[in-house]
N, C-alpha and C positions, 0 to 999 in steps of 0.2 A: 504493500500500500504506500502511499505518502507520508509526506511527513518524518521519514528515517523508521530505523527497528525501534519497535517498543521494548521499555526495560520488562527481563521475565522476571519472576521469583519464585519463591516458595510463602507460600502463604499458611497459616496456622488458622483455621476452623474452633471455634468455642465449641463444646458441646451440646449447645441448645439447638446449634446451627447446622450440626451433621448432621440432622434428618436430610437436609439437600444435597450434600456433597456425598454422604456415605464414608468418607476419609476426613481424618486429622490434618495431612495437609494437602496443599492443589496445590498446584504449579496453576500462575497467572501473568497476566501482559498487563504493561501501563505506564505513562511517567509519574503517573503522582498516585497516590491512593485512590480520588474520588475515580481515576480509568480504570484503577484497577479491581474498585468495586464494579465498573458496569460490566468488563471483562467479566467478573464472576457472576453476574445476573444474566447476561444472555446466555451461560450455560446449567445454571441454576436457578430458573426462575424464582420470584420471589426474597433470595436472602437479602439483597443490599436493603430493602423496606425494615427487614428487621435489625438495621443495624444506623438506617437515617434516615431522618422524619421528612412527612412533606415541603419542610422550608429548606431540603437538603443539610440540615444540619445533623454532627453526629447526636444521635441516641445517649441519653446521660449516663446509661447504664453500662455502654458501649466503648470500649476502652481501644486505639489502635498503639501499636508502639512500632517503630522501624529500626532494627537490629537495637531491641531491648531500650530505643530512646521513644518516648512518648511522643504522637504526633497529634496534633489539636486542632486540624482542618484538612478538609479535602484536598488541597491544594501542594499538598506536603510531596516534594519531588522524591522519587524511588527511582532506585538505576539498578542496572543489569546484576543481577546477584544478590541482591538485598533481601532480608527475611520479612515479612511483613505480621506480625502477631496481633493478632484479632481475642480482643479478650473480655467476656461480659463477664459483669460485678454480678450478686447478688442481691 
């Protein structure tokens, strides 16, 4: 496509949220999180809803971190390699 390769990674699934995936982690495309959430919704329908609301904001309950550093908007650049940890509170 355009635009150059997208960054892949590995991605870490919460528990609530493997009813979709069936796996702990996925391999996913994207430069920043918010692509890398759509990336997982057109194969998953459904999850990114359960992870950000309709003002596209994250979920409060909803925690992302990028190689164990917290990330606090969609907008948060990811590159090729990066782990991306998806993790709901309680």
């Amino acid at each position: 496509g355009s635009g150059g390769r997208c960054a892949g990674m590995r991605v870490l699934i919460p528990s609530p949220l493997r009813s979709y995936t069936r796996e702990t982690w996925v391999e996913a495309r994207g430069r920043t999180i918010g692509a890398v959430l759509a990336d997982l919704d057109r194969r998953y329908p459904g999850i990114r809803f359960r992870m950000i609301d309709e003002q596209d904001r994250m979920r409060p309950h909803v925690r992302f971190f990028v190689n164990d550093r917290q990330a606090f908007t969609l907008d948060e650049p990811l590159g090729d390699g990066d782990e991306l940890l998806i993790v709901q509170a309680l």
